[in-house]
C-alpha positions as a Markdown table, in Angstrom:
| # | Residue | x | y | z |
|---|---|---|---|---|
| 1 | Unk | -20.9 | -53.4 | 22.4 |
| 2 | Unk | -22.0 | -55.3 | 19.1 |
| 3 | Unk | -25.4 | -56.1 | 18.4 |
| 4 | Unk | -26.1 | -58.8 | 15.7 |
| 5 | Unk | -29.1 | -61.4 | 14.4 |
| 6 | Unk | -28.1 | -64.6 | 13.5 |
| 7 | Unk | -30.5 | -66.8 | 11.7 |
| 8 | Unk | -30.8 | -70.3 | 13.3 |
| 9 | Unk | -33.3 | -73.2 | 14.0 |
| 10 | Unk | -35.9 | -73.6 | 17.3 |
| 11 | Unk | -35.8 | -77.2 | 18.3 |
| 12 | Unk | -38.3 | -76.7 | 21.0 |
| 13 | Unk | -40.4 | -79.5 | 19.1 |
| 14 | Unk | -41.0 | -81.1 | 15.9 |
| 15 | Unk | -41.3 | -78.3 | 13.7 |
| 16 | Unk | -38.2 | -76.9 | 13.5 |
| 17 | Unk | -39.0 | -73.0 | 12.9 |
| 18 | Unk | -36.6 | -71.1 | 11.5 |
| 19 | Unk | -35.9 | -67.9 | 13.9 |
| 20 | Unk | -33.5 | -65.0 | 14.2 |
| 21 | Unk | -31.2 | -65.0 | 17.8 |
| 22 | Unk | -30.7 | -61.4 | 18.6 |
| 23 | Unk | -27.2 | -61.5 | 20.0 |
| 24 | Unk | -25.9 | -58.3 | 22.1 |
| 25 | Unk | -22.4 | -59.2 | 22.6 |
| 26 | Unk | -22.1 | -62.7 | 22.9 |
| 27 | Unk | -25.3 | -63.1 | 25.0 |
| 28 | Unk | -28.8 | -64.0 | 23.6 |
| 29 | Unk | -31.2 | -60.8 | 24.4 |
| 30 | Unk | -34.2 | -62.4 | 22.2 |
| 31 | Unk | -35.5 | -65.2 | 20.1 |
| 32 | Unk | -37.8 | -63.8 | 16.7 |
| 33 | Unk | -39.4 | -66.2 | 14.2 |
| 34 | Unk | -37.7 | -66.0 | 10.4 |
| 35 | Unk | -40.0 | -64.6 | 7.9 |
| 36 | Unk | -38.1 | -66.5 | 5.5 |
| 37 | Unk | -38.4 | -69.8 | 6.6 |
| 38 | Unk | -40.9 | -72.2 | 5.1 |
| 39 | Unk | -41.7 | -73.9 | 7.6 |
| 40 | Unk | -43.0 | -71.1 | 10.0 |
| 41 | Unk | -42.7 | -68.0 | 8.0 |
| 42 | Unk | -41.7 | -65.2 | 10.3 |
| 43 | Unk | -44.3 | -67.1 | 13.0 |
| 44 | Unk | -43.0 | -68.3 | 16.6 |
| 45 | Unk | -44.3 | -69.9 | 19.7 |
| 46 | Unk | -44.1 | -68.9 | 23.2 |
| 47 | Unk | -41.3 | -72.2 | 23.2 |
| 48 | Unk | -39.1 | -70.2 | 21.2 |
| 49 | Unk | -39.7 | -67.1 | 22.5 |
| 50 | Unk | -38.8 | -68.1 | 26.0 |
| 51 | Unk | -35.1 | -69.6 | 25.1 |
| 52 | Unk | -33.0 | -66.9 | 26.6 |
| 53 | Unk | -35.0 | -67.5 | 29.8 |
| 54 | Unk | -34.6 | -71.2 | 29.3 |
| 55 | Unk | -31.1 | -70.5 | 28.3 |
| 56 | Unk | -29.8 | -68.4 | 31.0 |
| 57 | Unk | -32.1 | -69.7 | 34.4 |
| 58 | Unk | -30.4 | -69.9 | 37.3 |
| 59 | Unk | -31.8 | -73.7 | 38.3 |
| 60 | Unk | -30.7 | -74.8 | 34.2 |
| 61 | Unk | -28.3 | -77.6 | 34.8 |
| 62 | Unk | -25.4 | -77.6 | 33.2 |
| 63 | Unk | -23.6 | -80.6 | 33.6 |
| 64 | Unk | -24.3 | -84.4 | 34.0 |
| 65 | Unk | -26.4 | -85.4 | 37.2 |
| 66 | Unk | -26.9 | -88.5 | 39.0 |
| 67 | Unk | -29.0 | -89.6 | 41.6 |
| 68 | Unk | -27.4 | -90.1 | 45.2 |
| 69 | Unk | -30.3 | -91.0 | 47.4 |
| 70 | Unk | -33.1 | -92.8 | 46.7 |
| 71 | Unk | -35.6 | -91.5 | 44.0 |
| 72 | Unk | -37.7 | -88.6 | 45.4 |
| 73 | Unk | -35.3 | -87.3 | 48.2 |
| 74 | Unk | -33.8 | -84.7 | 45.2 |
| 75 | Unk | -29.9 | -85.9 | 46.3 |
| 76 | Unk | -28.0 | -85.6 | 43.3 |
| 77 | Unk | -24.5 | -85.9 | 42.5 |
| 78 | Unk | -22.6 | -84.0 | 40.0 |
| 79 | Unk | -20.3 | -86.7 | 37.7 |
| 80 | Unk | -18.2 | -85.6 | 34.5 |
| 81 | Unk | -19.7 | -85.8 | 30.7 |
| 82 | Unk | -17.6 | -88.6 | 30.4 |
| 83 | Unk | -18.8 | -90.6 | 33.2 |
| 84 | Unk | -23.1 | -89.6 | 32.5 |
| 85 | Unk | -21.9 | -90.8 | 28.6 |
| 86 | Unk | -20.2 | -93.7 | 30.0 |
| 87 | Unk | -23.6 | -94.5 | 32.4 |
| 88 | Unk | -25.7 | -94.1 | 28.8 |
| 89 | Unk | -24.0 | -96.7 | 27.3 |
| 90 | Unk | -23.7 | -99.1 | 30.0 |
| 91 | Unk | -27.7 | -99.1 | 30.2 |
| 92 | Unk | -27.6 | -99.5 | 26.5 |
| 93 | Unk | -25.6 | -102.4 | 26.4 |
| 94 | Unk | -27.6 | -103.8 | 29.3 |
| 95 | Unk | -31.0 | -103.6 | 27.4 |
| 96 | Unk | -29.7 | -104.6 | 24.2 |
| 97 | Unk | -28.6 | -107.7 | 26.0 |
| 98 | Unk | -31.9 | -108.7 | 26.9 |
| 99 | Unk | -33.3 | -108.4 | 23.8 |
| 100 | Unk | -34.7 | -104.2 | 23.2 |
| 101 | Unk | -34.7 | -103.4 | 19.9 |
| 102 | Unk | -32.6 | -100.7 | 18.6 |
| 103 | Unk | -35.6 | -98.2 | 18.3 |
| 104 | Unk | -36.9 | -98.6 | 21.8 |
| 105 | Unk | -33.5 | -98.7 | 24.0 |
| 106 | Unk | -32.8 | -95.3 | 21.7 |
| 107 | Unk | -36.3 | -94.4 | 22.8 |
| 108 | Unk | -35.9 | -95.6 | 26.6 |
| 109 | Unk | -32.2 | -93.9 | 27.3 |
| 110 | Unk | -33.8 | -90.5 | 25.5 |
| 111 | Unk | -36.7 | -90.2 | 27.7 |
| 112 | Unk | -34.3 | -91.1 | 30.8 |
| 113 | Unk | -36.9 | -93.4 | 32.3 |
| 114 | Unk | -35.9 | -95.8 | 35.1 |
| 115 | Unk | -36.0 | -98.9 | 33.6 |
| 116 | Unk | -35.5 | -102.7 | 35.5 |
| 117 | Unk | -33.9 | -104.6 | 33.6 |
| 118 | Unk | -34.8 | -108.6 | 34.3 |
């Protein structure tokens, strides 16, 4: 059994702390802010203290979704990276045909909101 730290970024949110991800074997056992990092020096929030739970919960998914009934009855469908990248692009396209700019379709497919497309 090894035990090691490795030291890594959070990207919980916009500021980027610099942590250290205590590693027992190859699982994460706990997340500690970097003392050394400028950004957050040694500080970290309860965001990046909870990544092994966020990391390793049962209901995490783990592979590209998508909806099989209608919105609201929770009926989803499990599809293959390729297919949820080819879906991305496909709505890109769309709304870059109708005149989105860059910035917001990048905006719109990120935030995965249902957009109608007219």
């Amino acid at each position: 059994m090894s035990y090691r730290i490795i030291k890594s970024t959070c990207r919980g949110c916009h500021s980027v702390c610099g942590v250290l991800l205590h590693m027992k074997d190859d699982k994460l056992v706990g997340v500690t802010g970097d003392p050394d990092s400028p950004t957050s020096r040694g500080y970290l929030c309860i965001k990046g203290k909870s990544a092994p739970e966020l990391l390793y919960h049962p209901d995490r998914l783990k592979y590209p979704m998508k909806r099989a009934g209608a919105r609201g009855e929770n009926k989803w469908q499990r599809i293959t990276w390729r297919g949820g990248k080819a879906r991305k692009a496909t709505t890109a396209r769309e709304l870059l045909d109708c005149g989105i700019s860059p910035i917001r379709v990048i905006i719109i497919i990120m935030s995965n909101k249902k957009v109608s497309v007219i």
